[in-house]
PyMOL Python script that loads the backbone (N, CA, C, O; Angstrom):
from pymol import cmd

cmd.read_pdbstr("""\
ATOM      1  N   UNK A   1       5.913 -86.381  17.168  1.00  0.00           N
ATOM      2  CA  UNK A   1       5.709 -85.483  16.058  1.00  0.00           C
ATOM      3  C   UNK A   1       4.204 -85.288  15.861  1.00  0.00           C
ATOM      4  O   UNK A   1       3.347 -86.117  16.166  1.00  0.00           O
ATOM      5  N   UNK A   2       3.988 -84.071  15.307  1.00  0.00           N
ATOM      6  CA  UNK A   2       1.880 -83.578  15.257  1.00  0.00           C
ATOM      7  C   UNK A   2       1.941 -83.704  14.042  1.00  0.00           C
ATOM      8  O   UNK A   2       2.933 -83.673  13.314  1.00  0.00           O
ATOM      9  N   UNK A   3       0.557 -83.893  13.720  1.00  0.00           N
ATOM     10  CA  UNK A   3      -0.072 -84.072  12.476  1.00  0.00           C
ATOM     11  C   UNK A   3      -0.633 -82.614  12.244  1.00  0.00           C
ATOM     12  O   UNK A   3      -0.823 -81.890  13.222  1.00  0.00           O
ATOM     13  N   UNK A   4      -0.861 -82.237  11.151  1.00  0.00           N
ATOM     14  CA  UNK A   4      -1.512 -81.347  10.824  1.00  0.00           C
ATOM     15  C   UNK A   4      -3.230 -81.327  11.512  1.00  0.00           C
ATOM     16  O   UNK A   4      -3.949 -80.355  11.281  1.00  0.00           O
ATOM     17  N   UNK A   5      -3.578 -82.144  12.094  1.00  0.00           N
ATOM     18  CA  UNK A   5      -4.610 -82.359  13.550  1.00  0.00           C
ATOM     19  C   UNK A   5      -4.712 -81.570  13.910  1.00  0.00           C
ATOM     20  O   UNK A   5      -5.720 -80.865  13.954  1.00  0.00           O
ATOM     21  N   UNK A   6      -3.432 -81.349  14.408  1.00  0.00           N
ATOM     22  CA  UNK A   6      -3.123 -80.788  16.313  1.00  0.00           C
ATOM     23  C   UNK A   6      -2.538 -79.444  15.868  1.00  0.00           C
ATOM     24  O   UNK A   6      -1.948 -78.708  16.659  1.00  0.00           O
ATOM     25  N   UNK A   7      -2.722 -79.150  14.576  1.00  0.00           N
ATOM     26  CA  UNK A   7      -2.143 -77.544  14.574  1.00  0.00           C
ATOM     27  C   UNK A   7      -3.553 -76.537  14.736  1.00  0.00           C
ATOM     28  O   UNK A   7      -4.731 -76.879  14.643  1.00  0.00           O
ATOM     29  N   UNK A   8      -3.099 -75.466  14.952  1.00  0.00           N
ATOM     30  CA  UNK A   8      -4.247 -74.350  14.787  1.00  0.00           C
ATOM     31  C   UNK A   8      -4.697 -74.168  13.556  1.00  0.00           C
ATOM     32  O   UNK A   8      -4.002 -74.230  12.543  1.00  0.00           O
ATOM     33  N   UNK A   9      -6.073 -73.900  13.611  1.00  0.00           N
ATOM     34  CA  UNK A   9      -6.679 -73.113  12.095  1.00  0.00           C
ATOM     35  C   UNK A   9      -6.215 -71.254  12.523  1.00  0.00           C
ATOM     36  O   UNK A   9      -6.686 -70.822  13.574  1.00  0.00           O
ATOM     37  N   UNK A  10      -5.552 -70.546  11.886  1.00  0.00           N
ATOM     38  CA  UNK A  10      -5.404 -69.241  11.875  1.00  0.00           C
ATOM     39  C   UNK A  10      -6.618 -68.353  11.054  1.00  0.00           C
ATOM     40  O   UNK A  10      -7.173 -68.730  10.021  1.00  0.00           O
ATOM     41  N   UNK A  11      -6.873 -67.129  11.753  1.00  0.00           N
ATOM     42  CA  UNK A  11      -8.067 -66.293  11.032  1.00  0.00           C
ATOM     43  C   UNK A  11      -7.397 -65.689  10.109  1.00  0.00           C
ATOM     44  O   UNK A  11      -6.356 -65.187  10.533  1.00  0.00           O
ATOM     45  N   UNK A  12      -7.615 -65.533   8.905  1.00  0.00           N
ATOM     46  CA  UNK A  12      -7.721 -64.738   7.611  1.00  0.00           C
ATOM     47  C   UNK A  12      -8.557 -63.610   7.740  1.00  0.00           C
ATOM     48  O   UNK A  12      -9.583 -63.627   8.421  1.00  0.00           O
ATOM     49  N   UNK A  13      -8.132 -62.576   7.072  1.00  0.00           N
ATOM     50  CA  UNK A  13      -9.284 -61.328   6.868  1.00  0.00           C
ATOM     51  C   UNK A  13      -9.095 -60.951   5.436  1.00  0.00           C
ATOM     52  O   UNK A  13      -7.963 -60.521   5.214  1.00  0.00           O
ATOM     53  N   UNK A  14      -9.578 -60.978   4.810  1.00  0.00           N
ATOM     54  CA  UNK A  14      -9.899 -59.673   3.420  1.00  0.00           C
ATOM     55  C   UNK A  14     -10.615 -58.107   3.960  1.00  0.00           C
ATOM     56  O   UNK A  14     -11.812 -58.056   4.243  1.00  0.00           O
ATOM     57  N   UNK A  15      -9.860 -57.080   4.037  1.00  0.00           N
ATOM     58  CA  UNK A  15     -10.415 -56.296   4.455  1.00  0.00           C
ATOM     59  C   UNK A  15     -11.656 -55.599   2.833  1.00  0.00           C
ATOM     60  O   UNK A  15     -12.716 -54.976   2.890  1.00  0.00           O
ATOM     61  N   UNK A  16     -11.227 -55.863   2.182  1.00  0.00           N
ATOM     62  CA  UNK A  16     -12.005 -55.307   0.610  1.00  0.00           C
ATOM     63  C   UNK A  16     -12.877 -56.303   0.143  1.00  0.00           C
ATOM     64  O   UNK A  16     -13.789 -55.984  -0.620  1.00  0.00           O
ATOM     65  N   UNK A  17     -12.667 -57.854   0.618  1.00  0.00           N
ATOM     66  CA  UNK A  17     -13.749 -57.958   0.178  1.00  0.00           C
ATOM     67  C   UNK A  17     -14.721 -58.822   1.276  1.00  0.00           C
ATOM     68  O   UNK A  17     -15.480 -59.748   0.987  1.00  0.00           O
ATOM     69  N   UNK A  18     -14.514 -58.343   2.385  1.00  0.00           N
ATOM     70  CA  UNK A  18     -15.168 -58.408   4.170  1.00  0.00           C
ATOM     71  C   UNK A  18     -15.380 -59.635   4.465  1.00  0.00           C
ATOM     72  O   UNK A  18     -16.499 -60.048   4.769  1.00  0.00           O
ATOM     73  N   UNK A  19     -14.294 -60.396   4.409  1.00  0.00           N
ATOM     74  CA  UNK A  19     -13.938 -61.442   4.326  1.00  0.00           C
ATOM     75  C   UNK A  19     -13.161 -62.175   5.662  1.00  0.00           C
ATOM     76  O   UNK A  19     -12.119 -61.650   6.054  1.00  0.00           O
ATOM     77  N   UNK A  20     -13.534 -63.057   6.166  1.00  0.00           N
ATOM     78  CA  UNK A  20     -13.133 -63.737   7.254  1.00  0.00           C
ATOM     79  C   UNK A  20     -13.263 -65.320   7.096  1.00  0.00           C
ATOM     80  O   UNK A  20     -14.414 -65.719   6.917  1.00  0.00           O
ATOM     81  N   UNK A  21     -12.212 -66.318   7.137  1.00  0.00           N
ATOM     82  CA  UNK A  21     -12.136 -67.875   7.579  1.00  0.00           C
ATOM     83  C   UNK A  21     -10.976 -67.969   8.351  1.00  0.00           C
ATOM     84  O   UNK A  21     -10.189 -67.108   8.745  1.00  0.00           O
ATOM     85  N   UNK A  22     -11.032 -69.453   8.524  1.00  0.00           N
ATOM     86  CA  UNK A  22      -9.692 -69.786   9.181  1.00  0.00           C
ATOM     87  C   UNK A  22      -9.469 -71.363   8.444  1.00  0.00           C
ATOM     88  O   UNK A  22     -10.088 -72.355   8.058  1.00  0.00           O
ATOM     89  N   UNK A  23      -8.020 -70.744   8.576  1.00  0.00           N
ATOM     90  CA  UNK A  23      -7.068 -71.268   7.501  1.00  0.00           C
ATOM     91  C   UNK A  23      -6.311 -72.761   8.388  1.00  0.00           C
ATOM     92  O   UNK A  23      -5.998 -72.292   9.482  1.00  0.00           O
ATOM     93  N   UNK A  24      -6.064 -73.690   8.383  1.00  0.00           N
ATOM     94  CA  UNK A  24      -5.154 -74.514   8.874  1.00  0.00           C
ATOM     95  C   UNK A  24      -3.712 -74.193   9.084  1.00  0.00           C
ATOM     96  O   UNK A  24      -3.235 -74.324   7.956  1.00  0.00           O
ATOM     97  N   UNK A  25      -2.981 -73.930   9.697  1.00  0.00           N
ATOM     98  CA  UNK A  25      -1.419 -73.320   9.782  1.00  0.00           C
ATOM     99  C   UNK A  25      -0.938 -73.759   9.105  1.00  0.00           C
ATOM    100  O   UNK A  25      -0.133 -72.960   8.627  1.00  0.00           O
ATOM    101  N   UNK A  26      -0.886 -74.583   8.703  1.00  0.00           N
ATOM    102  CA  UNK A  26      -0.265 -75.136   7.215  1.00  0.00           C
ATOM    103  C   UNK A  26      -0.107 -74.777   5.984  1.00  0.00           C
ATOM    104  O   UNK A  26       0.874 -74.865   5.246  1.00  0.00           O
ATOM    105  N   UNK A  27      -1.507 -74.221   5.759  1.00  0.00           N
ATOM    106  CA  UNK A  27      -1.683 -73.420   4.683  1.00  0.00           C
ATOM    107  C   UNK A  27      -1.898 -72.381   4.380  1.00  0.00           C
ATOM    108  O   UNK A  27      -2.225 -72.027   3.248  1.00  0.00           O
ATOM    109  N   UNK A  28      -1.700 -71.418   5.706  1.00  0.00           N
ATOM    110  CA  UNK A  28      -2.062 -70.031   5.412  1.00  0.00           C
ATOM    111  C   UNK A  28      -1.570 -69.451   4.133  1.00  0.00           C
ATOM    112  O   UNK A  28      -2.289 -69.108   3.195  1.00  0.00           O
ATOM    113  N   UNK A  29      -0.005 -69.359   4.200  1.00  0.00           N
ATOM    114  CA  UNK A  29       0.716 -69.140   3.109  1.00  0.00           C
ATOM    115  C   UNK A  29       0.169 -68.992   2.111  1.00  0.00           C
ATOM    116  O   UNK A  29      -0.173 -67.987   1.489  1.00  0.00           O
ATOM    117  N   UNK A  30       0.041 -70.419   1.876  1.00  0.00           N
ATOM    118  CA  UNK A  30      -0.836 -70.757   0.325  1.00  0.00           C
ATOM    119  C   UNK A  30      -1.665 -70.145   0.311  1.00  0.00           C
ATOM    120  O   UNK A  30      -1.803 -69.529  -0.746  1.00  0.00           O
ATOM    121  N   UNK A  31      -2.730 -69.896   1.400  1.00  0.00           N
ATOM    122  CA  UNK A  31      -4.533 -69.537   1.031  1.00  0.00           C
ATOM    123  C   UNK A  31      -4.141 -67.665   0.712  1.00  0.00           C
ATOM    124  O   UNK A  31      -4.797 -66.833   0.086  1.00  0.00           O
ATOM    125  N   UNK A  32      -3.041 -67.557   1.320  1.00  0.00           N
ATOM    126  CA  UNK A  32      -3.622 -66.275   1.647  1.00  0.00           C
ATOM    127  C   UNK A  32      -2.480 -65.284   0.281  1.00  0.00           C
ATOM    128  O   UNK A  32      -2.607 -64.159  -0.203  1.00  0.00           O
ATOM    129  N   UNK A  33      -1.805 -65.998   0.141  1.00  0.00           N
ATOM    130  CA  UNK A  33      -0.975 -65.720  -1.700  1.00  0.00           C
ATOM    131  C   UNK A  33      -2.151 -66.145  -2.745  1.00  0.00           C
ATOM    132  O   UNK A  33      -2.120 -65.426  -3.743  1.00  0.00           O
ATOM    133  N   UNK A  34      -2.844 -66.808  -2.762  1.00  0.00           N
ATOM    134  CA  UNK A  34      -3.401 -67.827  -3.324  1.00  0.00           C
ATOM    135  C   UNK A  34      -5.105 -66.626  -3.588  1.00  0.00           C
ATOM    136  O   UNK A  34      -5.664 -66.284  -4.631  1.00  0.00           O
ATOM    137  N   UNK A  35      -5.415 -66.328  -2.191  1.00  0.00           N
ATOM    138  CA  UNK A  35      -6.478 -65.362  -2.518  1.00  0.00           C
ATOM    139  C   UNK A  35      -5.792 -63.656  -2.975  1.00  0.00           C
ATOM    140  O   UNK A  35      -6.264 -62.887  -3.811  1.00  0.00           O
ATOM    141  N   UNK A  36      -4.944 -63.515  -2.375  1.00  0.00           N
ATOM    142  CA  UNK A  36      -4.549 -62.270  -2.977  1.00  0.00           C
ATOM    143  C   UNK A  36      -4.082 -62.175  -5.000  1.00  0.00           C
ATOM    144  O   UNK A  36      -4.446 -61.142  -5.563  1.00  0.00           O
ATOM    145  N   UNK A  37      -3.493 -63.022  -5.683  1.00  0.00           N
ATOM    146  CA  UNK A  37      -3.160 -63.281  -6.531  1.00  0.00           C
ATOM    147  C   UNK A  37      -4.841 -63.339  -7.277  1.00  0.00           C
ATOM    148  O   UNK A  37      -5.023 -62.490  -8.150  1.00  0.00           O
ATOM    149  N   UNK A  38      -5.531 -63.887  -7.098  1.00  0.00           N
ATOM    150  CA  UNK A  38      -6.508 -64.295  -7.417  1.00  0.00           C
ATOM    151  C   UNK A  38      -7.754 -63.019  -7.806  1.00  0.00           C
ATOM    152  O   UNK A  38      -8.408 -62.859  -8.836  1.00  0.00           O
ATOM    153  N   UNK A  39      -7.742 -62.493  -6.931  1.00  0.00           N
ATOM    154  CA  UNK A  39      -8.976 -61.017  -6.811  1.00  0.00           C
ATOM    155  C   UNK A  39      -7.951 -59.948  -6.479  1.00  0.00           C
ATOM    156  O   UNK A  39      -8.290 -58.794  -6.743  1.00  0.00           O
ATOM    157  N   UNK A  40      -7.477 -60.024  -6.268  1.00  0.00           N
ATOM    158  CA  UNK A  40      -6.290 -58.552  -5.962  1.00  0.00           C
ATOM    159  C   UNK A  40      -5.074 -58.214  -6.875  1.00  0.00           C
ATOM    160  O   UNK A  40      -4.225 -57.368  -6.595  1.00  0.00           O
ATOM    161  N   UNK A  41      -5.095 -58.988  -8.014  1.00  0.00           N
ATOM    162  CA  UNK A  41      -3.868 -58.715  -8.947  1.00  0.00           C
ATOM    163  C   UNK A  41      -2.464 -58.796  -7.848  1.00  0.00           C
ATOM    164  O   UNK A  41      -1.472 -58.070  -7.782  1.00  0.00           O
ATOM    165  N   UNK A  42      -2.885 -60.053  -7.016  1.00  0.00           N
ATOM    166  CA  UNK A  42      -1.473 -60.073  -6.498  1.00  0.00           C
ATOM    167  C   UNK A  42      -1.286 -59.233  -4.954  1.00  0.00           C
ATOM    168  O   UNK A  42      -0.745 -59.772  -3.989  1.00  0.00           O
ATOM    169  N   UNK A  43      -1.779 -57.977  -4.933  1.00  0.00           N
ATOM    170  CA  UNK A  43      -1.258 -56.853  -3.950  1.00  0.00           C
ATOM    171  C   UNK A  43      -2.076 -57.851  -2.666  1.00  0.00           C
ATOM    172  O   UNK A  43      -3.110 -58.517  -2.620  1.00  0.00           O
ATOM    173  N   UNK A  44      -0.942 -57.506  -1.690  1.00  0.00           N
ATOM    174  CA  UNK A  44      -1.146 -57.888  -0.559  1.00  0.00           C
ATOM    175  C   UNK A  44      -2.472 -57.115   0.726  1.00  0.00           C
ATOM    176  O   UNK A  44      -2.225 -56.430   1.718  1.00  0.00           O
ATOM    177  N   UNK A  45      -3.722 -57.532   0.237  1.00  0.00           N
ATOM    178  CA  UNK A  45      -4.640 -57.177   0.712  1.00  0.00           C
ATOM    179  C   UNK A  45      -5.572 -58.166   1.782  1.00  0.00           C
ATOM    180  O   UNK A  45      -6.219 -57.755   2.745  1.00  0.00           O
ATOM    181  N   UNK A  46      -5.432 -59.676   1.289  1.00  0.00           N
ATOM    182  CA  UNK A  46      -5.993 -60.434   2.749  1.00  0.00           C
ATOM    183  C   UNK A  46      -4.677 -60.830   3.313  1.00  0.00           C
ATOM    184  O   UNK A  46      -3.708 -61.010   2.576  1.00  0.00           O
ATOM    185  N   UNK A  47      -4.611 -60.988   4.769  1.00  0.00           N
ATOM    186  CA  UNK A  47      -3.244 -61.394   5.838  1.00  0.00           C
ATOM    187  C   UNK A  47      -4.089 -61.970   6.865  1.00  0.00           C
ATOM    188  O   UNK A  47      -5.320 -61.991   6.855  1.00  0.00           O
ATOM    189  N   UNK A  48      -3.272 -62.460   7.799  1.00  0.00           N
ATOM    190  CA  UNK A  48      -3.682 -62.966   8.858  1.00  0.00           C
ATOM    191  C   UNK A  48      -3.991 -61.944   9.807  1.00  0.00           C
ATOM    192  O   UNK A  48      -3.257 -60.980  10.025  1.00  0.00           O
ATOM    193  N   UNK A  49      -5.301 -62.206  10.480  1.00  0.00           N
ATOM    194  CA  UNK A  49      -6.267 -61.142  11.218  1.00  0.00           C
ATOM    195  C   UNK A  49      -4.889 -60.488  12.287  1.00  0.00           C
ATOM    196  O   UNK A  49      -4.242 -61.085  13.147  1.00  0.00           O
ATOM    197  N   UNK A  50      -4.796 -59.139  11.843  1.00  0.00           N
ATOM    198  CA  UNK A  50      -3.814 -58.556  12.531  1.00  0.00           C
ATOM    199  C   UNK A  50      -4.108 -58.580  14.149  1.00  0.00           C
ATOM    200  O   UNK A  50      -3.159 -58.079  14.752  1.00  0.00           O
ATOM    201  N   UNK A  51      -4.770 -58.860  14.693  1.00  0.00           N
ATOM    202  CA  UNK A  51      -5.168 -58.901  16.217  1.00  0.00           C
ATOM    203  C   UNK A  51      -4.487 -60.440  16.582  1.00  0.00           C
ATOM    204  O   UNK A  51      -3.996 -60.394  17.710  1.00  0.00           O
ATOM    205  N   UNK A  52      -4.355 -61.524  16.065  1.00  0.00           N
ATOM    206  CA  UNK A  52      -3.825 -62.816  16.512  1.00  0.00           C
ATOM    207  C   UNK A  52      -2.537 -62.420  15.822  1.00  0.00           C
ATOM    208  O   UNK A  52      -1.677 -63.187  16.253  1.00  0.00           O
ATOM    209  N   UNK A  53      -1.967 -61.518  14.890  1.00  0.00           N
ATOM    210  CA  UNK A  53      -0.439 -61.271  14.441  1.00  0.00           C
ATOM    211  C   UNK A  53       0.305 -60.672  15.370  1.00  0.00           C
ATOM    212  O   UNK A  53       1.498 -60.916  15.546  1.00  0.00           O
ATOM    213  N   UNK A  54      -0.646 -59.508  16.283  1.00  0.00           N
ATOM    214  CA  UNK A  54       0.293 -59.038  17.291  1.00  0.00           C
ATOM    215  C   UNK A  54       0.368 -59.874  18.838  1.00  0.00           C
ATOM    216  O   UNK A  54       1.345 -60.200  19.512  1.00  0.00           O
ATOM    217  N   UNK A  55      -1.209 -60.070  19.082  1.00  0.00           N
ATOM    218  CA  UNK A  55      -0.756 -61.154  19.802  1.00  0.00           C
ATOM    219  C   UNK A  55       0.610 -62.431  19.878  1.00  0.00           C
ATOM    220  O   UNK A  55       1.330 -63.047  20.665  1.00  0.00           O
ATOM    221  N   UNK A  56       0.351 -62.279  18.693  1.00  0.00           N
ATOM    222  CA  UNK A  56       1.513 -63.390  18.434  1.00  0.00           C
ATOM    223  C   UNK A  56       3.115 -63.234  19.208  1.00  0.00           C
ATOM    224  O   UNK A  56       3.781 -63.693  20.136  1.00  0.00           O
ATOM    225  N   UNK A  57       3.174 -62.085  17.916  1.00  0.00           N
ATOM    226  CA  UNK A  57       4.512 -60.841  18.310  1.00  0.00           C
ATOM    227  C   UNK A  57       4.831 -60.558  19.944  1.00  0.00           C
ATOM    228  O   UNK A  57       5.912 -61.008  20.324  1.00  0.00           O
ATOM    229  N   UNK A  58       4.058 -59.905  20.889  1.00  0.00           N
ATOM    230  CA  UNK A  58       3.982 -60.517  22.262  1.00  0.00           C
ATOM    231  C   UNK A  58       4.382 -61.627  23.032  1.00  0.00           C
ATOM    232  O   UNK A  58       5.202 -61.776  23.938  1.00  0.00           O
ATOM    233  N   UNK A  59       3.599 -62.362  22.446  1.00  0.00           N
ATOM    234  CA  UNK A  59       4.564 -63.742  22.974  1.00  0.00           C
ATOM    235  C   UNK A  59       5.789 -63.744  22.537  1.00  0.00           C
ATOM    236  O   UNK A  59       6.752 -63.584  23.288  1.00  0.00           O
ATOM    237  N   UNK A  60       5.865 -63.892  21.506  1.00  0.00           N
ATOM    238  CA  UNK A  60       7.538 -64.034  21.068  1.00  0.00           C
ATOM    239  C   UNK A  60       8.337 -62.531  21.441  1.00  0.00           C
ATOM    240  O   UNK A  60       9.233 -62.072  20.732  1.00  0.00           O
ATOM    241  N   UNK A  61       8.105 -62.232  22.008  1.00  0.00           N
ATOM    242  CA  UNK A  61       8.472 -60.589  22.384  1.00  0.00           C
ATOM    243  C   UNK A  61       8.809 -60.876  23.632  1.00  0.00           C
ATOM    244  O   UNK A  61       9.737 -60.155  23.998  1.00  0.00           O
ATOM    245  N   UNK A  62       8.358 -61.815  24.650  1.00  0.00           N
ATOM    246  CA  UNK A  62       8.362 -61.942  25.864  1.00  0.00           C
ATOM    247  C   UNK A  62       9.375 -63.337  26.108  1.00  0.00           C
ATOM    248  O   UNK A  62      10.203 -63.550  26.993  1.00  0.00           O
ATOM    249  N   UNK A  63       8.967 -64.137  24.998  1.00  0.00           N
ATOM    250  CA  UNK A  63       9.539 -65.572  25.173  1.00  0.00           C
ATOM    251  C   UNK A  63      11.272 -65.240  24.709  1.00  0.00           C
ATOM    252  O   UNK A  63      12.048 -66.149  24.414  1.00  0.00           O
ATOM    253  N   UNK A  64      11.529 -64.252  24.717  1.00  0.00           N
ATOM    254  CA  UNK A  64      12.827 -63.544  23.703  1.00  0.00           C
ATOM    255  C   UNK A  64      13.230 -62.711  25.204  1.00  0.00           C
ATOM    256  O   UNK A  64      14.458 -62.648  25.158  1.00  0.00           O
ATOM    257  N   UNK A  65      12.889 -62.219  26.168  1.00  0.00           N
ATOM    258  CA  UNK A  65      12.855 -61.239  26.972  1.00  0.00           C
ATOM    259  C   UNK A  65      13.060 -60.036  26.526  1.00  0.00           C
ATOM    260  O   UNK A  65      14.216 -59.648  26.695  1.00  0.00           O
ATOM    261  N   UNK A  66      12.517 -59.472  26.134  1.00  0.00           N
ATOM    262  CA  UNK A  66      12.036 -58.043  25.427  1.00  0.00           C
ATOM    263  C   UNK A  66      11.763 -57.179  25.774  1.00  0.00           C
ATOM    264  O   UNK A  66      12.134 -56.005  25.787  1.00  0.00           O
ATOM    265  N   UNK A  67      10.638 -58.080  26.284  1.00  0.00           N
ATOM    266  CA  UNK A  67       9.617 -57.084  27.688  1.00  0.00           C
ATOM    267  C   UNK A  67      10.349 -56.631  28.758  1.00  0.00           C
ATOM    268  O   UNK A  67       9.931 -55.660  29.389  1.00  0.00           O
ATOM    269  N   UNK A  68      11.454 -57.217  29.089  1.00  0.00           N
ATOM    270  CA  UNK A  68      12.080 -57.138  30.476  1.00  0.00           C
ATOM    271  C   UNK A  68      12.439 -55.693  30.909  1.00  0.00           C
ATOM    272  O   UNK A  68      13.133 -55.044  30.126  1.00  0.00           O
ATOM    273  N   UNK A  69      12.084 -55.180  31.949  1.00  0.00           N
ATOM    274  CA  UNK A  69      13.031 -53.534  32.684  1.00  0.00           C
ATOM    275  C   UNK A  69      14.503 -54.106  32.578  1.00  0.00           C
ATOM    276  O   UNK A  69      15.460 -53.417  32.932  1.00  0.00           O
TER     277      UNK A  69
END
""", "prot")
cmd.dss("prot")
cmd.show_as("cartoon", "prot")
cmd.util.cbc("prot")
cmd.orient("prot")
């Protein structure tokens, strides 16, 4: 079993307020409800840097056979 160690930090973006960290996978959730609620009245304006979201999607797109002819 992993510790929260051995997980990835994921990139965050705020596009409004030009904003970039990385988050522990653990807590994206939290950070990223947590900053939207906070300066955004809630509306869903920072997410995880859409370039590692689709990447993502890909893999699991492929690991699913998706991709396949």
């Amino acid at each position: 079993m992993s510790d929260d160690a051995d997980l990835p930090e994921i990139p965050i973006v705020c596009p409004e307020c030009g904003t970039r960290s990385r988050i522990p996978f653990s807590d994206v959730e939290d950070a990223v409800a947590g900053h939207n609620e906070r300066l955004h009245d809630g509306e869903s304006v920072a997410s995880v840097d859409p370039d590692v979201f689709d990447h993502l999607a890909d893999h699991v797109a492929a690991d699913l056979g998706l991709l396949e002819n």
